[in-house]
Legacy VTK file of the C-alpha trace (Angstrom):
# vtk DataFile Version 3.0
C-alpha trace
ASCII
DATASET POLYDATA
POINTS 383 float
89.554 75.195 36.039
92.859 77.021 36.894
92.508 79.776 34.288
96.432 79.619 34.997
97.293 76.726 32.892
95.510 78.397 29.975
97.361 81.241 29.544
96.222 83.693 31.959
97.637 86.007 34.187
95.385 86.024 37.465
95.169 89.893 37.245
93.228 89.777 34.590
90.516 87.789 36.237
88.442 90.605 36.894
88.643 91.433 33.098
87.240 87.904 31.880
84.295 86.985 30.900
84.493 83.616 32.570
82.333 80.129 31.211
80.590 80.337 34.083
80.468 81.936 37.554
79.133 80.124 41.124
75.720 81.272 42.353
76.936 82.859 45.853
74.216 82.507 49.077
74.082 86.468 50.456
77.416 86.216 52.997
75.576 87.301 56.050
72.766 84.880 55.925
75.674 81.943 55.151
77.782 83.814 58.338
74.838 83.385 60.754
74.659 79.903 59.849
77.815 79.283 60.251
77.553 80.802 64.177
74.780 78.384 64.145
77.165 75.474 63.545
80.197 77.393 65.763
77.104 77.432 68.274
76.619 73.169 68.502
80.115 72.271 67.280
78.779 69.700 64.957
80.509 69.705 61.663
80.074 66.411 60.010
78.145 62.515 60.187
74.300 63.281 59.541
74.021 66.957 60.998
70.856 69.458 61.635
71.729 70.819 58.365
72.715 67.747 56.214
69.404 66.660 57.545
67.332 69.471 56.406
68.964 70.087 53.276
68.747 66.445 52.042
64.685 67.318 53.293
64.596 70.412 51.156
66.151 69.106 47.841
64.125 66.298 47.742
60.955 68.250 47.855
62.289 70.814 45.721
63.498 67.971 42.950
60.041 66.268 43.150
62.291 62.805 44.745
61.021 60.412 47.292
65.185 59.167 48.344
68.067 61.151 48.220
71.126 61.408 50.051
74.050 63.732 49.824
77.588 63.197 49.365
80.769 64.834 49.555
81.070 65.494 45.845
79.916 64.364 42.415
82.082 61.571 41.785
81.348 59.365 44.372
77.355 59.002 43.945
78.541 57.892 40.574
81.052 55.195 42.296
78.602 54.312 45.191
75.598 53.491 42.402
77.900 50.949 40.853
78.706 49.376 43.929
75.161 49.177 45.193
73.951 47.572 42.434
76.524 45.655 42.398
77.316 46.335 39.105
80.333 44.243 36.763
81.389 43.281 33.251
80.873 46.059 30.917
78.564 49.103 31.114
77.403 50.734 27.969
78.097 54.565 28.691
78.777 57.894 26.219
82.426 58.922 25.151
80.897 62.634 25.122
80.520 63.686 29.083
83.347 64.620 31.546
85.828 61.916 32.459
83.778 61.072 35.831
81.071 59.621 34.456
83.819 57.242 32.789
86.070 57.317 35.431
83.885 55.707 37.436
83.618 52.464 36.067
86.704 51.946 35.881
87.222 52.972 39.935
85.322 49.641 40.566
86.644 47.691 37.950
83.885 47.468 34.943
84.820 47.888 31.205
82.898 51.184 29.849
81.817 49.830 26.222
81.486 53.470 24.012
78.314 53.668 22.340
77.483 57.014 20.021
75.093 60.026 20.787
72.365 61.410 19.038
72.643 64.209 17.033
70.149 66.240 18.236
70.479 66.396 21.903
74.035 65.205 21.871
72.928 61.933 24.420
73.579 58.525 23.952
71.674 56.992 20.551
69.057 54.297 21.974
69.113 53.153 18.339
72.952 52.268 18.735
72.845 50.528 22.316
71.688 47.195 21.724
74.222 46.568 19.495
76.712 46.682 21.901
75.384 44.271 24.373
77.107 41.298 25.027
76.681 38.344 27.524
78.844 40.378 30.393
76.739 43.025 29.917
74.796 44.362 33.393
74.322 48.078 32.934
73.652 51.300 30.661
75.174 54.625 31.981
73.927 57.551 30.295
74.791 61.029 31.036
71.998 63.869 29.991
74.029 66.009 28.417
73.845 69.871 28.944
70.831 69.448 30.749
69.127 67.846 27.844
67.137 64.802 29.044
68.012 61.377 27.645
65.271 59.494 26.130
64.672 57.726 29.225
61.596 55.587 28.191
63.457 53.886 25.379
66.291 53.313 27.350
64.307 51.455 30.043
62.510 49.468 27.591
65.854 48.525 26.384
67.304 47.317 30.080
64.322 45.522 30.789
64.324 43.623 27.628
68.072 42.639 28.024
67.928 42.517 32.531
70.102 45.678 32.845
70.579 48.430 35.234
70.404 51.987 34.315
72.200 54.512 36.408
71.784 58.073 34.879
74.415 60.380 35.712
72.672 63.488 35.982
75.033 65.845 37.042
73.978 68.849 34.305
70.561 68.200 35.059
69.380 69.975 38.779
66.026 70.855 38.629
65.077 69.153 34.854
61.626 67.843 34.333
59.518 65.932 31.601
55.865 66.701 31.635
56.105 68.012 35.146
57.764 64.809 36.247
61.591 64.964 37.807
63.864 63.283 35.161
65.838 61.655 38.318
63.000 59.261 38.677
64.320 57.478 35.611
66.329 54.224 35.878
67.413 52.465 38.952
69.472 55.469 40.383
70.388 59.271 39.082
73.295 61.166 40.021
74.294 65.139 40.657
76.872 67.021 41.098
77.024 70.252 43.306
80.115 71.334 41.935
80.478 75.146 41.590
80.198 75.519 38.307
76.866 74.154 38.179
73.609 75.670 38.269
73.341 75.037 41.629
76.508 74.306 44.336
77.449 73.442 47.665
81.076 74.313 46.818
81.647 70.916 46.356
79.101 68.324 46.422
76.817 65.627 45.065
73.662 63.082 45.840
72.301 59.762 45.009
68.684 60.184 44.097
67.167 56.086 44.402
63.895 54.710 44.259
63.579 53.290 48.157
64.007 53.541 51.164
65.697 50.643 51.929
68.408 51.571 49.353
68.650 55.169 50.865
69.701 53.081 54.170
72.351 51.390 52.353
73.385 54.035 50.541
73.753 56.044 53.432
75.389 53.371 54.750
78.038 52.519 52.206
78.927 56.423 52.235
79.933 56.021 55.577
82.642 52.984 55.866
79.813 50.442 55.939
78.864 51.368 59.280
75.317 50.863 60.579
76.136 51.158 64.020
78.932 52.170 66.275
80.624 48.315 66.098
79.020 46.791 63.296
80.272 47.137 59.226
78.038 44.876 57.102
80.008 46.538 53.713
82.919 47.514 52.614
82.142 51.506 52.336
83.533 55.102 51.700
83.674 57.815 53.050
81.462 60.069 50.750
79.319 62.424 53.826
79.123 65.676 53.285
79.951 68.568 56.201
77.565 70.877 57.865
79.321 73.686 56.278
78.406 72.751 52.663
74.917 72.114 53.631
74.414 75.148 55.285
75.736 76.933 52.092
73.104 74.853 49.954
70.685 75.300 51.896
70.764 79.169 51.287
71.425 78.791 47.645
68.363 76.084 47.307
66.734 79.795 47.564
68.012 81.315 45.004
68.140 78.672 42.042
64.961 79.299 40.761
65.615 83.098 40.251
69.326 81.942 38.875
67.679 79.636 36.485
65.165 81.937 35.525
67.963 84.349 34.358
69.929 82.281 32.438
66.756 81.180 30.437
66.494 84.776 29.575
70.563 84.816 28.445
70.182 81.520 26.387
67.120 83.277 24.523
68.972 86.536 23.829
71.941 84.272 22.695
69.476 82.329 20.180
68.063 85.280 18.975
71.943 87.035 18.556
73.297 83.904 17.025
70.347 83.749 14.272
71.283 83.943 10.909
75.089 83.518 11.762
76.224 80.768 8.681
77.756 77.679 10.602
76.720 78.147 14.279
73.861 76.362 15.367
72.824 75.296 19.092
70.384 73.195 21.030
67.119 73.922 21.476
64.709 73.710 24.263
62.578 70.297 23.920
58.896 69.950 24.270
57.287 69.469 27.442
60.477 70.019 29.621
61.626 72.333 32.144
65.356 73.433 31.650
67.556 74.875 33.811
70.008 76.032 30.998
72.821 74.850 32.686
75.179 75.173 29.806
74.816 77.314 26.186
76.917 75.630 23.668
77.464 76.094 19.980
78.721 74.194 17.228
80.773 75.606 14.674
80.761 73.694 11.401
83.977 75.809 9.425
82.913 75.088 6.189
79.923 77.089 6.686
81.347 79.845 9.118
84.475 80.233 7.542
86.907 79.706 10.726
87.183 76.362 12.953
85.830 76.074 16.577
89.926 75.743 17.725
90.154 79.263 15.555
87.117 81.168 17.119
87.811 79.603 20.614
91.018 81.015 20.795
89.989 84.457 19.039
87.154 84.249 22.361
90.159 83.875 24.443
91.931 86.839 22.961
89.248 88.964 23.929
88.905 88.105 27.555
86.206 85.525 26.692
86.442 82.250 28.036
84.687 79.626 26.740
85.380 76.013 27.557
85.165 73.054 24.732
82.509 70.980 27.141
83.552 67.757 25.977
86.683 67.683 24.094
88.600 65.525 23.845
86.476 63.002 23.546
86.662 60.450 26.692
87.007 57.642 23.886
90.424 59.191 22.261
92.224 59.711 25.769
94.998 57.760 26.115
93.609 56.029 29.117
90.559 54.728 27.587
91.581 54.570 23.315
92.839 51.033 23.613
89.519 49.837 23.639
87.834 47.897 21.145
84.566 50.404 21.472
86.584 53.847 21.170
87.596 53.107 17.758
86.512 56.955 16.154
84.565 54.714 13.466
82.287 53.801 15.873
81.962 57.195 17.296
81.342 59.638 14.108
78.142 61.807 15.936
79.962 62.216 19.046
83.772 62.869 17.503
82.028 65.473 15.381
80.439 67.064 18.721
83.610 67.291 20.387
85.501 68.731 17.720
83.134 71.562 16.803
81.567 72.375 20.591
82.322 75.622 22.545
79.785 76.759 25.769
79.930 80.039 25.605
79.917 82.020 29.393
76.749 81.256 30.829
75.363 81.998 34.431
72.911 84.287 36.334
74.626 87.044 36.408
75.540 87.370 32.939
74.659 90.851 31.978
73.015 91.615 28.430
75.933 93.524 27.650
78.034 90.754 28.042
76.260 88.400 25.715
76.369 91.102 22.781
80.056 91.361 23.118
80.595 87.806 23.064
78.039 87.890 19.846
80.066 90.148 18.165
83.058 88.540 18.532
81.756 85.459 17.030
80.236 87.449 14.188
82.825 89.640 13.180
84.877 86.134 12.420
88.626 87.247 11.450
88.245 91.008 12.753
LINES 1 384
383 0 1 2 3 4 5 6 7 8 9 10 11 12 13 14 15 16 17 18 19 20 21 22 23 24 25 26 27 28 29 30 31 32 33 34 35 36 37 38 39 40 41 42 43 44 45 46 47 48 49 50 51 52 53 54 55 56 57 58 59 60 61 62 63 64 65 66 67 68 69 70 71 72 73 74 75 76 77 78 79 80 81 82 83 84 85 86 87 88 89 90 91 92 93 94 95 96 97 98 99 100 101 102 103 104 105 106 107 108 109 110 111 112 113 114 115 116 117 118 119 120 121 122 123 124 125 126 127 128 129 130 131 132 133 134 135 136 137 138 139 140 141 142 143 144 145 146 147 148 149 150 151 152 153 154 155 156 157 158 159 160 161 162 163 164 165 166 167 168 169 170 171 172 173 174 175 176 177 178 179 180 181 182 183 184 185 186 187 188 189 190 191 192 193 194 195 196 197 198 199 200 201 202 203 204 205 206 207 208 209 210 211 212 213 214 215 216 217 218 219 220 221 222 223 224 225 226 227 228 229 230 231 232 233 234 235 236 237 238 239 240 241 242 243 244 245 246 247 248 249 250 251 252 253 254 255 256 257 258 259 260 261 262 263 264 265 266 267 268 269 270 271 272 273 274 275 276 277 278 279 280 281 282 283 284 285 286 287 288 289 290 291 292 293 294 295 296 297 298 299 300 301 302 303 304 305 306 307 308 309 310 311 312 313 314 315 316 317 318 319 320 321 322 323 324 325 326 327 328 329 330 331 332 333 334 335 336 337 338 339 340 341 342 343 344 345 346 347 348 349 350 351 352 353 354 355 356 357 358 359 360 361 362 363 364 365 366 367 368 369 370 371 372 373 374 375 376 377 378 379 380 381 382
């Protein structure tokens, strides 16, 4: 986000509190990898360290297939095509526009289905309703972090003969009972991106279920090519550098720690926030291991006397920068709001999400300090 085009003067960067900050690999470990790289002059197409890092997060993820790409949009783009997915793809209006996007990159109708309103994820109770004959897929997104209900979804697809491709770009490092959630469906998707809990810069992967599809995956992200002549698919190019994987392989040692202390800000935020009329938040679920990749609140005006557009920009005001993670809604952008499924009467849970969500700052390095500030601000309302 260019903190630019919302108002701010770039000298004042060092006075924000920002939504997030990047978790940074210590600079002399990433320059010695870098003379590494300087060393064999290999800087792209399937190096040491592409190799090793695709090795090391699928080990650390608990994931049998896994390849990298260049960034998080185009494992989303490259499932589709794999699976040759068409027709219409049942998918949430409350995610960023990639997840959307997407779909309609390759030429597939997203039909809008609404979330739940507990972990803000698409409503398994609302999805078979929306299946029609050109039907092929379900798209959910696990919001926040927060894993989608992944056994009634699949119960679902098999029932009707649907993929599922989970885009699971908020959800590095999430398990269910011990279990990776990127196991679930046909294929699961993450971003690197550096605002997430864990970054290459830029990046992404394709976590699948075989090998076989790893080979065409890693095929299709490179032009098609399986060998120095031969193109059995029209591809992309989606590889990622030695550079970036260098970088994540460094940070791949330092999530856990990262994670770890954002746990610890999301509990001093709960405890803060209690009692405060009109804020509420999600919770952790049973049985799963979060990586607190986002803290947001919802601010229901009635009840806290000011609306979320009020307090957001009263955050603002005080060098606090939230972001309104996911407003608007994909379904009312001008782009998509032609469609029969965005009508906002189909879509009460999730228009009432957007319109009342702010993620407050949240990252490692978020000091205690911080979070009280931020606290007070939202508690002292109108002051």
């Amino acid at each position: 986000m260019d903190i630019r085009k919302i108002g701010f003067d770039l000298n004042t960067r060092d006075r924000l509190i920002t939504v997030t900050s990047p978790l940074l690999p210590d600079l002399d470990d990433f320059t010695h990898s870098l003379q590494q790289i300087w060393k064999k002059r290999w800087l792209t197409n399937n190096g040491p360290f592409h190799q090793q890092l695709e090795d090391d997060l699928q080990r650390y993820l608990k994931v049998d297939h896994l390849s990298l790409f260049a960034n998080g949009t185009l494992p989303l783009i490259t499932a589709l095509q794999a699976l040759h997915v068409e027709g219409e793809v049942i998918t949430t209006p409350f995610s960023f526009v990639a997840t959307t996007h997407s779909l309609w990159w390759n030429g597939i109708k997203p039909v809008f289905v609404d979330i739940d309103p507990v972990t803000c994820n698409l409503d398994p109770d609302k999805i078979e309703a929306a299946i029609t004959p050109r039907t092929t897929a379900i798209m959910p997104v696990h919001v926040y972090g927060m894993p989608c209900d992944t056994d009634r979804i699949q119960q679902i697809a098999d029932r009707h003969g649907l993929k599922v491709i989970y885009d699971a770009a908020h959800a590095f490092g999430v398990e269910v009972g011990g279990k990776s959630l990127l196991n679930a469906g046909d294929m699961s998707t993450l971003s690197f991106h550096a605002t997430k809990v864990y970054n290459t810069v830029e990046g992404g992967a394709l976590v699948v279920n075989t090998a076989a599809m790893k080979q065409h995956i890693d095929n299709l992200k490179n032009f098609g090519f399986i060998g120095e002549t031969d193109i059995v698919a029209p591809g992309i190019n989606g590889k990622m550098d030695e550079i970036r994987a260098a970088y994540g392989i460094l940070n791949l040692k330092l999530v856990d720690e990262a994670i770890a202390m954002r746990r610890k800000a999301a509990m001093l935020y709960r405890e803060l926030l209690s009692g405060v009329p009109g804020i509420s938040w999600l919770d952790d679920m049973p049985g799963v291991r979060h990586n607190y990749s986002y803290f947001p609140i919802f601010v229901d005006a009635g009840q806290y006397g000011m609306t979320r557009d009020a307090l957001y920009e009263k955050l603002k005001q005080h060098n606090i920068l939230g972001r309104r993670y996911f407003y608007p809604l994909i379904s009312n952008l001008s782009i998509y709001n032609r469609l029969e499924s965005a009508d906002p009467g189909n879509l009460p849970v999730a228009n009432r999400k957007a319109d009342t969500v702010i993620c407050l700052p949240m990252c490692a390095g978020l000091t205690e300090s911080q979070i009280e500030k931020i606290v007070n601000q939202i508690k002292s309302k109108g002051e």
